[in-house]
C-alpha positions as CSV (number, residue, x, y, z in Angstrom):
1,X,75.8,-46.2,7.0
2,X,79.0,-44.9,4.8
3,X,80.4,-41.5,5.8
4,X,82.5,-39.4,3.5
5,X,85.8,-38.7,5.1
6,X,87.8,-40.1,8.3
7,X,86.3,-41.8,10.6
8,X,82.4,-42.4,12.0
9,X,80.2,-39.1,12.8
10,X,80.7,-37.7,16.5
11,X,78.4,-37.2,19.6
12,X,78.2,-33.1,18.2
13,X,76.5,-34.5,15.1
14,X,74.1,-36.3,16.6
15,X,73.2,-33.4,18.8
16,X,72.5,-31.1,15.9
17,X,70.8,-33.8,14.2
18,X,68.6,-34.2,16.9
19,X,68.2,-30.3,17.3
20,X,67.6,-29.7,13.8
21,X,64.9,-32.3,13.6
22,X,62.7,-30.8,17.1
23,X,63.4,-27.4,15.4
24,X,61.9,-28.5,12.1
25,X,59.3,-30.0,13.6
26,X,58.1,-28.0,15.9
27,X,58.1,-24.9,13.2
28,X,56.0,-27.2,11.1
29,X,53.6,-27.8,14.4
30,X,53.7,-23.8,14.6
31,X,52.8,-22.7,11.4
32,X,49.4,-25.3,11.3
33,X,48.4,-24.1,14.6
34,X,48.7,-20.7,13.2
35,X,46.7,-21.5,10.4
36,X,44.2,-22.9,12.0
37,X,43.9,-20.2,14.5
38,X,44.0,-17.3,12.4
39,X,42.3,-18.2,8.8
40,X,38.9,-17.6,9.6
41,X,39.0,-15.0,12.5
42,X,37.4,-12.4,10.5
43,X,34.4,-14.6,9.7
44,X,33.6,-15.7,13.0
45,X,30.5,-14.3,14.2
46,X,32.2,-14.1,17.6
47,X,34.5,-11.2,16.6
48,X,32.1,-8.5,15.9
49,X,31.8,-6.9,19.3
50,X,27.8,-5.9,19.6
51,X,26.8,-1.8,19.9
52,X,25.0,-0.6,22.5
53,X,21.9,-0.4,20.2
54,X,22.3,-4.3,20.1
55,X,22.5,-4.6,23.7
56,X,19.5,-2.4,24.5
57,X,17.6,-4.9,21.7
58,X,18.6,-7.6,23.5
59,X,17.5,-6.4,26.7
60,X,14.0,-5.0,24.8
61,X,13.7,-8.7,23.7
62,X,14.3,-10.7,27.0
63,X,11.7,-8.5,28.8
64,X,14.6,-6.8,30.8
65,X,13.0,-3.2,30.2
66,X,8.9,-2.5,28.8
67,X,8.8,-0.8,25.0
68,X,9.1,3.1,26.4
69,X,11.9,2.4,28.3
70,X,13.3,1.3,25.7
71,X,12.5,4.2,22.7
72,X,13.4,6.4,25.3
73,X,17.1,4.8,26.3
74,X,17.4,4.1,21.8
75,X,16.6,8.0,21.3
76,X,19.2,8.9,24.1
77,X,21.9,6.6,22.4
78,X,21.3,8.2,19.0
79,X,21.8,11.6,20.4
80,X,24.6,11.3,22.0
81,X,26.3,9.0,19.5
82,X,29.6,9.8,18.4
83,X,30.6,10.7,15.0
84,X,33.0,8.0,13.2
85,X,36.0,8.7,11.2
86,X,35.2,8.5,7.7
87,X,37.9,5.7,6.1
């Protein structure tokens, strides 16, 4: 390798060679990771956190509570179901 100037590069320029590289690299590695984590978050079935009408459904539908039990717990949940915030 040719080098501009006096003499041959030092141990200090190696170093931030070396530092610069890892840095570089590992912002790279970052930024795909983040990527890949993030991009489809909102369609992920996963995300939507289920209301307690879905819960009681479920529970209807695995036998968990008979079909009164369960208009009766629905009507109570409707009731007493807070308004939202328009947006």
């Amino acid at each position: 390798m040719w080098w501009y100037g006096e003499g041959s590069p030092s141990g200090w320029t190696y170093a931030l060679m070396t530092l610069s590289m890892i840095l570089f690299w590992g912002l790279i590695i970052y930024g795909v990771v983040w990527l890949l984590r993030y991009s489809g978050r909102d369609d992920a079935p996963e995300a939507r956190k289920p209301t307690p009408e879905d819960l009681l459904a479920e529970r209807f539908a695995r036998g968990e509570i008979d079909e009164p039990e369960y208009r009766q717990r629905l009507e109570t949940l409707r009731h007493h179901r807070l308004p939202t915030a328009p947006l």
